[in-house]
VEXSETOR-955782 format. One line per 5 residues: their letters; for each residue x, y, z of N, C-alpha, C, O. Coordinates in steps of 0.001 Angstrom, whole numbers, plus 500000, padded with zeros to 6 digits. Each point is the difference from the previous one (the first is absolute). Example, Ala and Ser with C-alpha at 12.3 -4.5 7.8 and 13.67 -1.06 7.14 Angstrom:
# VEXSETOR-955782
AS	513190/494310/507800/499110/501190/500000/500900/501200/500000/501036/499981/500665; 498614/501069/498615/500820/501190/500060/499230/501090/500730/500509/501108/500169
***
This chain:
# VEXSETOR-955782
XXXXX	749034/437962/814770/498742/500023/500746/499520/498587/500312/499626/499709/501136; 500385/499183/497603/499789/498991/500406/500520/499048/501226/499340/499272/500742; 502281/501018/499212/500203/499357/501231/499729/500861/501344/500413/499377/500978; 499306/501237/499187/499540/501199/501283/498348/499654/500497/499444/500049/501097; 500056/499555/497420/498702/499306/500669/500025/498994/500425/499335/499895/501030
XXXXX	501465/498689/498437/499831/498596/500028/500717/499935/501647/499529/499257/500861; 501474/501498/499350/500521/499931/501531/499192/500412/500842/499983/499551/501146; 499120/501476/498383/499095/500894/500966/498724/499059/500217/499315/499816/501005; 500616/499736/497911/498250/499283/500086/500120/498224/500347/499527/499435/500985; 501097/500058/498105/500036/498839/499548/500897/498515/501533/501093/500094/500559
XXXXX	498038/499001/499567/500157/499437/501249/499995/500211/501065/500583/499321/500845; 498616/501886/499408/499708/500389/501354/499071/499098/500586/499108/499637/499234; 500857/499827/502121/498753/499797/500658/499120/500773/499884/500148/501190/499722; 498582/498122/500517/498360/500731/500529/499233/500245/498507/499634/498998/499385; 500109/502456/499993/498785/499600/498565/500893/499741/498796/501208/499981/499763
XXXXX	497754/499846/499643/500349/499687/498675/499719/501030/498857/498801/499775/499835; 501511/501198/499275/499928/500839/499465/499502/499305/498593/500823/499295/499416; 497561/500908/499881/499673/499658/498760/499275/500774/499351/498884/500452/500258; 502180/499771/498379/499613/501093/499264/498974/499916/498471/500226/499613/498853; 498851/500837/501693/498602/500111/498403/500326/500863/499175/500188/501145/500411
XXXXX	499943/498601/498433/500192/501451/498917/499500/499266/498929/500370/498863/499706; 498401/502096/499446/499535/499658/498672/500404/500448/498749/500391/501129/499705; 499482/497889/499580/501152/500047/498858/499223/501421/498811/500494/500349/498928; 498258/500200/501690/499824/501228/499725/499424/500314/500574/499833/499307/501004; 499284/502124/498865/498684/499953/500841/498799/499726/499858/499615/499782/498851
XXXXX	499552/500153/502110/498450/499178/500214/500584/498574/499607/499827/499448/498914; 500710/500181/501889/500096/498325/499795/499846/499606/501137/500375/498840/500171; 499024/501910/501098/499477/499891/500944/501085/499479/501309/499846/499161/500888; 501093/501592/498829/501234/499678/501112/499476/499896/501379/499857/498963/500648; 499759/502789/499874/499583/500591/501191/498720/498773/500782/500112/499620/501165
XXXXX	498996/500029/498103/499226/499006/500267/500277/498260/500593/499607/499351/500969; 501252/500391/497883/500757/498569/500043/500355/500074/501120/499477/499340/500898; 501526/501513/499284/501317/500296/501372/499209/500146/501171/500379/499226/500880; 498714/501445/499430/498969/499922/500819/499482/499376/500508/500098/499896/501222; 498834/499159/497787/499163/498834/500375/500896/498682/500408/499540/498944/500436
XXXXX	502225/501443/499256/500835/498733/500552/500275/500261/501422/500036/499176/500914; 500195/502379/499147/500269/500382/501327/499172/499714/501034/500406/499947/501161; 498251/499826/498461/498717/500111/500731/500159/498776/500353/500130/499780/501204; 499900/499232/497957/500093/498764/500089/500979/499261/501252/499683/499246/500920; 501383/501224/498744/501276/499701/500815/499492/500952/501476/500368/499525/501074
XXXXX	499059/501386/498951/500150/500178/501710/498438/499654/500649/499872/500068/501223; 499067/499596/498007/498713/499988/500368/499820/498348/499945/499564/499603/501081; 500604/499547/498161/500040/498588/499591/501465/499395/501144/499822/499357/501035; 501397/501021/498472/500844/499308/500325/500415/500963/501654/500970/499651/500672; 498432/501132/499611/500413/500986/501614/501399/500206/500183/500604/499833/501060
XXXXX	500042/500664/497486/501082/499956/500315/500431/501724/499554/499510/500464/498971; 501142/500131/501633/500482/501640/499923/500430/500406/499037/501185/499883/499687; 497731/500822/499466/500175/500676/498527/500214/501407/499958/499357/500663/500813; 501432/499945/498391/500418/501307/499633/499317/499963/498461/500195/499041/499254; 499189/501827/500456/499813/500451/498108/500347/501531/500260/499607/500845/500805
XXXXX	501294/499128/498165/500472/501578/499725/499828/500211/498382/500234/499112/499180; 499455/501808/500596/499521/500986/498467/501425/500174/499975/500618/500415/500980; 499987/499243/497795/500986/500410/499748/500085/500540/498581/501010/500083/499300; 497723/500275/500401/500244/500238/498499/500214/501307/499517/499687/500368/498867; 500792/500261/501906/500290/501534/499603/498303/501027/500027/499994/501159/500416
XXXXX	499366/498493/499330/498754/500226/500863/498719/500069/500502/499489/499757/498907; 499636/500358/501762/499126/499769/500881/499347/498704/499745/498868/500446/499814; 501035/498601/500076/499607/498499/499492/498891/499802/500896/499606/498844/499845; 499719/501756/501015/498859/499291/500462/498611/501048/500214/499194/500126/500923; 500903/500279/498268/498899/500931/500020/498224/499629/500234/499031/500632/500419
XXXXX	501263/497692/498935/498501/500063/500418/500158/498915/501584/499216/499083/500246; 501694/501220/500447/499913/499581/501297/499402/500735/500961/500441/501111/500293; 498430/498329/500341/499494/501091/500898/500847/500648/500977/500611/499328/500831; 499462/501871/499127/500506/500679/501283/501649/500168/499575/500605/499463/499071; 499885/501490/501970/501426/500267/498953/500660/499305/500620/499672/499372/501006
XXXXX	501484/500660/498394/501194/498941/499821/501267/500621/499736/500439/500385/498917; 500377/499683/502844/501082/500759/500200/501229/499811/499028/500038/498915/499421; 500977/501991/500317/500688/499523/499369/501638/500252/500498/500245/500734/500957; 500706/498648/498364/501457/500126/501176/500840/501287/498949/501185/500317/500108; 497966/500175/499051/500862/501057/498779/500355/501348/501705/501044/500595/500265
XXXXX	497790/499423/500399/500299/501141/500613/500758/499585/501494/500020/500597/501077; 500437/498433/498594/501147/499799/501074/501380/499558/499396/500865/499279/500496; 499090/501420/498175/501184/499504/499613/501696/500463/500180/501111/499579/499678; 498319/501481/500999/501505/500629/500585/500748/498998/501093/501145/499583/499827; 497812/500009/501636/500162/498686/500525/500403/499134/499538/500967/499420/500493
XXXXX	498416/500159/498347/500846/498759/499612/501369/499979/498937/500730/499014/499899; 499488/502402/499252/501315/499949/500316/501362/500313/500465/501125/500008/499500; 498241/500296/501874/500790/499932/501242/500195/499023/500493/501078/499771/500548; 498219/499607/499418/499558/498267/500934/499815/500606/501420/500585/499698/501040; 498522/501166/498755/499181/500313/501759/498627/499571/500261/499586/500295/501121
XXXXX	499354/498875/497859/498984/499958/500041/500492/497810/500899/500707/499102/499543; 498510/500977/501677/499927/498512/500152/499132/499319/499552/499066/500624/499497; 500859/497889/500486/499058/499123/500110/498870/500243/500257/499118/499858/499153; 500618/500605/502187/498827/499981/500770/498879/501404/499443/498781/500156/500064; 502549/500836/499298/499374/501560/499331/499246/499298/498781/498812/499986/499677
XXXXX	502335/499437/499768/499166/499070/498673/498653/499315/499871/499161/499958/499099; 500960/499307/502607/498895/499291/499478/498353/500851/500616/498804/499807/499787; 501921/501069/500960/498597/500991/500598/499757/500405/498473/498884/499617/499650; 501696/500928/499503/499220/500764/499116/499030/498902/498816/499135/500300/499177; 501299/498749/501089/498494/499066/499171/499071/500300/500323/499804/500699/500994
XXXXX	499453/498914/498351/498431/499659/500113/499514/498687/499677/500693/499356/499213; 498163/500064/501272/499630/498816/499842/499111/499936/498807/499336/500949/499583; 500699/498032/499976/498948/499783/498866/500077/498565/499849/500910/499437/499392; 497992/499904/501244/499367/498301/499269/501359/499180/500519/500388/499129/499221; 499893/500937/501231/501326/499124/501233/501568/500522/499575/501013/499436/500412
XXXXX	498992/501891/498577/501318/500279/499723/500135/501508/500439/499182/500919/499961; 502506/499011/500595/500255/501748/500140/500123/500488/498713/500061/499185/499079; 499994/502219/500652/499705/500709/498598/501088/501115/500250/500285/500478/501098; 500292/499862/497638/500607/501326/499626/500075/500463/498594/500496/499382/499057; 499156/501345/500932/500102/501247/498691/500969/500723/499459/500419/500952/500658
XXXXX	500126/498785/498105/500709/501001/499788/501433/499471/500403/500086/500597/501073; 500739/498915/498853/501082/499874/501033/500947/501197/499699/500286/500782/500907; 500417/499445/497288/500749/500444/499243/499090/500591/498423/499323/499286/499259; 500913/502002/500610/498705/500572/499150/501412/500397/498793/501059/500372/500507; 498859/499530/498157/500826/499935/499064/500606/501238/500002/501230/500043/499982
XXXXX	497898/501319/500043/500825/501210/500153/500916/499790/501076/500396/501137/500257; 500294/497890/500692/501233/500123/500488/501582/499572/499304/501172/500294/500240; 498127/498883/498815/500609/498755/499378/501057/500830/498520/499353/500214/498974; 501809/500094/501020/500947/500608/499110/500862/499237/499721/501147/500216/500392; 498512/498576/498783/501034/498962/499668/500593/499413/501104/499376/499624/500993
XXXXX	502273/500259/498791/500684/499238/500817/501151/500870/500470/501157/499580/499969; 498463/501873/500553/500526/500948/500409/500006/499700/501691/499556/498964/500493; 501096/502267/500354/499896/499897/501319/498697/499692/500504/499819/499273/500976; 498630/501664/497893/499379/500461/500868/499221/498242/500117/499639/499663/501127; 500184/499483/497885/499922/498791/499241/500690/498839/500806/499467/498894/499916
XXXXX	501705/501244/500885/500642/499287/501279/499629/500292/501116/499828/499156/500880; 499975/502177/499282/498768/499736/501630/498708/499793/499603/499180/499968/500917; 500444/499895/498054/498456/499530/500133/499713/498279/500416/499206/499416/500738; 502034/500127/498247/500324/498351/500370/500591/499766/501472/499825/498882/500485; 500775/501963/500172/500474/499904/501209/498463/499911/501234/499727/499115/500810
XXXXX	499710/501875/498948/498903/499921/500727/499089/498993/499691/499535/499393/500965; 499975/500177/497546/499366/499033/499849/500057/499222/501021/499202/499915/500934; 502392/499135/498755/500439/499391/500918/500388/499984/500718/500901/499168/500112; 498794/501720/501035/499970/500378/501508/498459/499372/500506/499774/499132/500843; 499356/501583/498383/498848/499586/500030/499375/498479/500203/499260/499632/500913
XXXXX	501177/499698/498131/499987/498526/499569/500427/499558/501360/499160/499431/500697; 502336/500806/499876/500711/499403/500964/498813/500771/501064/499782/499016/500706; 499528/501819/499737/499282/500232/501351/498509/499455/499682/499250/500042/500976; 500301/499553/498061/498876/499132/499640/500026/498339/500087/499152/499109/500031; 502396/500984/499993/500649/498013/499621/499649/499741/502027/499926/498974/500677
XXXXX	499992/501954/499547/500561/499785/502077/498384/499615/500476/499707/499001/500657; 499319/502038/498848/498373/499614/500439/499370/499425/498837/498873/499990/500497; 500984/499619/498581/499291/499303/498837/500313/498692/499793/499929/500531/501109; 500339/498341/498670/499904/498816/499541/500320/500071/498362/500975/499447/499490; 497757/501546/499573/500053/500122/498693/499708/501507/499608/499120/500691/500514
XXXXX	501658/499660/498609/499851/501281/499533/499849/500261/498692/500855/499907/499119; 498121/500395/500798/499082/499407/498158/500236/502009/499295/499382/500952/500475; 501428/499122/498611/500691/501405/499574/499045/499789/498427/499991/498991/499296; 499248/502326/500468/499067/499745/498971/501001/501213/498815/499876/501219/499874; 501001/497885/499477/500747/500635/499117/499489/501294/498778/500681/500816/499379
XXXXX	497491/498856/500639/499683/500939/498991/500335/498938/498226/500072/498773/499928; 500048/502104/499042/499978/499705/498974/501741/500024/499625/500684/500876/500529; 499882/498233/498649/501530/499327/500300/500905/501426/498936/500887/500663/500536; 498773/499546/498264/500247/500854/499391/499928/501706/500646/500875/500791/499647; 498198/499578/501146/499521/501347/500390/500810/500259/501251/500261/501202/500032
XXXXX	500242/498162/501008/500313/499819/501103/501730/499744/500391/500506/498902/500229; 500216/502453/499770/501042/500318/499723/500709/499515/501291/501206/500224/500099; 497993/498978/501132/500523/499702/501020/500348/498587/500018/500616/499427/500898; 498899/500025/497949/499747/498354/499604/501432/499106/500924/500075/499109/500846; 501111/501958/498212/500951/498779/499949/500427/500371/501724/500164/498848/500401
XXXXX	499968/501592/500197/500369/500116/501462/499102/499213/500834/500467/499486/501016; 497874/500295/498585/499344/499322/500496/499799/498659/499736/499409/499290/500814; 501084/500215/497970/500066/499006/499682/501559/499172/500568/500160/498787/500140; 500885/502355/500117/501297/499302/500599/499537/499299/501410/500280/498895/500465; 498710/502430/500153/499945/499568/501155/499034/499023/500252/500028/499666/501184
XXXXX	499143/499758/498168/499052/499393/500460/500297/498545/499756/500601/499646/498985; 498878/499281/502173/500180/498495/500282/499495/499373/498469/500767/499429/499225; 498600/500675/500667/498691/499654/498843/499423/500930/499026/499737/501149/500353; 500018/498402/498306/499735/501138/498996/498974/499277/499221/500255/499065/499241; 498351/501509/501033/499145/499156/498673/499598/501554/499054/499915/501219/500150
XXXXX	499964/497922/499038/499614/501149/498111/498440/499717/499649/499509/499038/499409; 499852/502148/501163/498458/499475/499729/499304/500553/498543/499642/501176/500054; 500130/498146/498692/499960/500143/498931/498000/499565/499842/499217/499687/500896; 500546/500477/497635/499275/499649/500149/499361/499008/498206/500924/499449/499403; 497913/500444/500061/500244/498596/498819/500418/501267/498661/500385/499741/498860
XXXXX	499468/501118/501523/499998/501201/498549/501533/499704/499182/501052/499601/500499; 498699/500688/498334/501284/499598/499396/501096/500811/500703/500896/499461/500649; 498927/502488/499109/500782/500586/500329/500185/499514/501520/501098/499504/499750; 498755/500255/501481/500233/499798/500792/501209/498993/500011/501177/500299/500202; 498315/498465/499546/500763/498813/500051/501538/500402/499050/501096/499547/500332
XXXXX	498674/501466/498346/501496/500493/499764/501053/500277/500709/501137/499538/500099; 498090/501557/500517/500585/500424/500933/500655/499409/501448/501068/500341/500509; 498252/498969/499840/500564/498980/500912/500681/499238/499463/500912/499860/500814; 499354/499380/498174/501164/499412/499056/501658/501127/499924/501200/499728/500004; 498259/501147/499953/501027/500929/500098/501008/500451/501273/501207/500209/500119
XXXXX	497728/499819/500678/500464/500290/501767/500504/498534/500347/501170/499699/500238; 497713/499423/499748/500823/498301/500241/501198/499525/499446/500938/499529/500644; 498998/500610/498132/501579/498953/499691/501330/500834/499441/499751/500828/499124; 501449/499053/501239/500134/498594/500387/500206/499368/501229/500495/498905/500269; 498989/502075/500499/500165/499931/501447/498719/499437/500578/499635/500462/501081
XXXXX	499696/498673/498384/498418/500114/500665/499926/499097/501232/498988/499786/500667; 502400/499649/499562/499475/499155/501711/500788/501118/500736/501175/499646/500099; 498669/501227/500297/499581/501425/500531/498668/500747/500489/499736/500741/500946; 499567/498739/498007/498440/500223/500484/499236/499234/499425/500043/499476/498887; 498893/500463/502342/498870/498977/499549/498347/500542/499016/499243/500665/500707
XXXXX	500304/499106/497972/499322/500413/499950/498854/499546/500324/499795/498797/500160; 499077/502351/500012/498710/499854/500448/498978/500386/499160/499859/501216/499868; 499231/497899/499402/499526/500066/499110/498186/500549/500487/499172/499129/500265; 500384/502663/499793/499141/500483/500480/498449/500060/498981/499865/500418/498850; 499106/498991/502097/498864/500385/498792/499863/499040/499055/499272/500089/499012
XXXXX	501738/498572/501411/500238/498942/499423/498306/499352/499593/499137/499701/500826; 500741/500199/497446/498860/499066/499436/500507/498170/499677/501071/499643/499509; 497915/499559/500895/500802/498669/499367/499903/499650/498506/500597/499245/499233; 498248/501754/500679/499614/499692/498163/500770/501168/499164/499488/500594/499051; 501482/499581/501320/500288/501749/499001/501254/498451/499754/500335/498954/500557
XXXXX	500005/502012/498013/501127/499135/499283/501087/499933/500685/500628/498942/499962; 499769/501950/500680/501103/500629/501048/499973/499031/501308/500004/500596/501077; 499968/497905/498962/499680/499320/500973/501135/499893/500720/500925/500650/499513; 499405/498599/501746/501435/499883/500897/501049/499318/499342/501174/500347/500137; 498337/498345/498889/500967/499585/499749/500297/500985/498575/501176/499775/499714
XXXXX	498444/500875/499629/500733/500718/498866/500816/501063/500450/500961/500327/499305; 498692/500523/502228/500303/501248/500539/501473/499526/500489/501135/500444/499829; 498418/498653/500732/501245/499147/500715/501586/499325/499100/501148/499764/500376; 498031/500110/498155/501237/499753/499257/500769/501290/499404/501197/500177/499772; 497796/500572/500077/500378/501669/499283/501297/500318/500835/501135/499942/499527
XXXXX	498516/500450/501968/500387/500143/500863/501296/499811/500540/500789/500849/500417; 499361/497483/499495/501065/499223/500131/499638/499746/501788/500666/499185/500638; 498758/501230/499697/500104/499181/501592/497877/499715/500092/499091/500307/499229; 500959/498859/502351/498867/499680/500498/499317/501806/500595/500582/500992/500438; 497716/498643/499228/499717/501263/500224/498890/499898/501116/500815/499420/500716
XXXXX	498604/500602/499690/498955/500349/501158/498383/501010/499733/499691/501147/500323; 499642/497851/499009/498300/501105/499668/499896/500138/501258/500315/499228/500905; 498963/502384/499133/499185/500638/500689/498548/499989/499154/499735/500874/499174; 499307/497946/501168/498685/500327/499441/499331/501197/499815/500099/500961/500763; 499101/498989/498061/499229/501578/499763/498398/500044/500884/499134/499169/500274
XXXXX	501023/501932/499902/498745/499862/501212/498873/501147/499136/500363/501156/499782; 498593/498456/499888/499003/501276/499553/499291/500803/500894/498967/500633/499781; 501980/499246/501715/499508/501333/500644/501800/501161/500442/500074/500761/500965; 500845/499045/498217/500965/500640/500172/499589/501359/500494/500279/500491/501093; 499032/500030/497958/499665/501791/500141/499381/500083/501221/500405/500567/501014
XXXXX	498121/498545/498725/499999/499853/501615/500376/500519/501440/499354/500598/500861; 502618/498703/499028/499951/499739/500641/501005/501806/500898/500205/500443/501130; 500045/499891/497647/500214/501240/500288/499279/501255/500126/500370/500937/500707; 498565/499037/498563/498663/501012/500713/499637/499460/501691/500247/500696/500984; 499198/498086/499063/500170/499520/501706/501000/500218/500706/499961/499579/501156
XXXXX	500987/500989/498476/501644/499970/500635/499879/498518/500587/499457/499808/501088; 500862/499569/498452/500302/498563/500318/500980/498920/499094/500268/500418/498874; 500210/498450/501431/500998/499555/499380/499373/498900/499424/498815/499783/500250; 501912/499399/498913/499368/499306/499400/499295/498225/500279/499279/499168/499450; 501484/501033/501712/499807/499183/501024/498262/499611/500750/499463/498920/500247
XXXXX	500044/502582/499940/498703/500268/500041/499059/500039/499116/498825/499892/500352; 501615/500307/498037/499278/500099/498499/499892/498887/499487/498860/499710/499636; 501939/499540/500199/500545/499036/499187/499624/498886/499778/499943/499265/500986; 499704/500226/497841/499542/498798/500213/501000/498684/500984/500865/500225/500847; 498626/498419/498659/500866/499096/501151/501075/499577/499128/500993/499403/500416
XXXXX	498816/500895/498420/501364/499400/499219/500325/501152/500208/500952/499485/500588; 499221/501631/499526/501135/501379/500213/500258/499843/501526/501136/500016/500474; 497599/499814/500348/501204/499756/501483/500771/499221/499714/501138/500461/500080; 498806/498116/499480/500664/498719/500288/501577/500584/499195/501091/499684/500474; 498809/500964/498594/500999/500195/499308/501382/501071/500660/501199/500062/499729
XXXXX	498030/500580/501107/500415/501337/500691/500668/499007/501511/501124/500158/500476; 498009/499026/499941/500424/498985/500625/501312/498859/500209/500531/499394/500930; 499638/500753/497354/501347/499484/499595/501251/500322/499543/501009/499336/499763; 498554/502476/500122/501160/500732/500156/500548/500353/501337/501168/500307/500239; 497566/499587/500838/500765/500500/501243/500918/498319/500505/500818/500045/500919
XXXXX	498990/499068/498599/500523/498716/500527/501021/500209/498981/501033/499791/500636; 499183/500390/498605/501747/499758/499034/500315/501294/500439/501196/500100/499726; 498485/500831/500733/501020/501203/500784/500239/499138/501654/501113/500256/500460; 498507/499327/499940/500125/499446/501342/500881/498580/499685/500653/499531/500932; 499357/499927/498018/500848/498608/499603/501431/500690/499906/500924/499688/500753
XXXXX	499196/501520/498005/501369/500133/499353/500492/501155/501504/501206/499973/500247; 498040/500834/500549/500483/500839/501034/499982/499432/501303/499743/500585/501052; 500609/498003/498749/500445/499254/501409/501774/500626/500371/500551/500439/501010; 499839/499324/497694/501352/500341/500690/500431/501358/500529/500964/500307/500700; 498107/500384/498801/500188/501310/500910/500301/499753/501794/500900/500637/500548
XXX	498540/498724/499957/499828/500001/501074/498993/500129/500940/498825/499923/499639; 501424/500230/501320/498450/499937/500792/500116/501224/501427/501117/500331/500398; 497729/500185/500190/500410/500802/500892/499679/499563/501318/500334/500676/500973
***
């Protein structure tokens, strides 16, 4: 499977495929991935895709619904759904297109037939999103729960691990990271500067450089408003959210351009 993705996905011209997954849940993946997406097509005007990929419904407190590609999935694995079908079914939200749902776990039966067309379509998908998007921000869900991980993680340009200062958390991301951890970048969510759990201790645990996402005391906020955090947040959580969408735009140069 791995090499079927890396041929299918990997050095294509046009987007860049970057994948969010939290090293459990409520570590505020769906949010992070968001407010970068927002960032990158509202700040930088450049053509964003966010797709829910977490097996399911991830945006509930988004106003208004939010189509999803599960019910076109016969299309895609056929490879009859185009580009242009793809990108009609977004919706806009705060300068990014949106999708829901892409792949819901009741399809997902190991690494059986039914388990090879799900990765086949994935990445059909990816490739008719890479043609109109620039960046395609894939909100992995929680890393353990999310039986679609490793197909989405083959396929995707970029991989950050959004954790957060709790002990169990940071275990756990020790676990998923090494010994492979320049594979993915982690993203340190809800980030305090006074908790003992500071960058440079997270960062040695770890074994690689990590990236705070400042803690904002209007998070909840920002999901009763259906709004991102972009709109809640204090200025050290924009500025921070600010500097994840610039090291996804630094390390997803080589993707290409459209």
């Amino acid at each position: 499977m791995s090499s079927y993705l890396e041929r299918e996905t990997r050095g294509k011209e046009g987007g860049c495929a970057v994948l969010f997954c939290g090293c459990d849940r409520k570590t505020g993946t769906t949010m992070v991935s968001l407010s970068a997406a927002c960032i990158l097509g509202k700040e930088k005007k450049e053509p964003v895709l966010w797709i829910g990929c977490s097996g399911e419904e991830s945006l509930l407190y988004l106003e208004g619904p939010v189509p999803s590609l599960e019910q076109h999935r016969t299309e895609l694995e056929n490879r009859m759904l185009t580009a242009d079908e793809l990108e009609a079914l977004c919706v806009k939200r705060e300068g990014s297109s949106i999708l829901n749902g892409l792949f819901w776990p009741r399809c997902w039966q190991g690494e059986g037939e039914e388990g090879q067309r799900t990765a086949q379509a994935l990445v059909f998908a990816l490739q008719l999103a890479k043609e109109r998007f620039r960046w395609i921000l894939l909100d992995g869900g929680a890393f353990p729960l999310n039986r679609a991980i490793e197909p989405l993680a083959e396929a995707a340009d970029l991989r950050f691990l959004v954790l957060t200062q709790l002990e169990s958390a940071i275990c756990t991301a020790e676990g998923i990271l090494k010994p492979e951890a320049a594979g993915w970048h982690p993203v340190v969510n809800r980030y305090f500067r006074e908790d003992p759990h500071d960058l440079f201790y997270l960062e040695k645990r770890l074994g690689c450089s990590a990236i705070p996402v400042e803690a904002s005391l209007y998070g909840r906020r920002a999901e009763w408003e259906h709004k991102t955090l972009l709109e809640t947040g204090g200025r050290a959580c924009r500025r921070s959210l600010s500097a994840l969408a610039d090291a996804i735009r630094k390390e997803g140069n080589f993707c290409g351009s459209l």
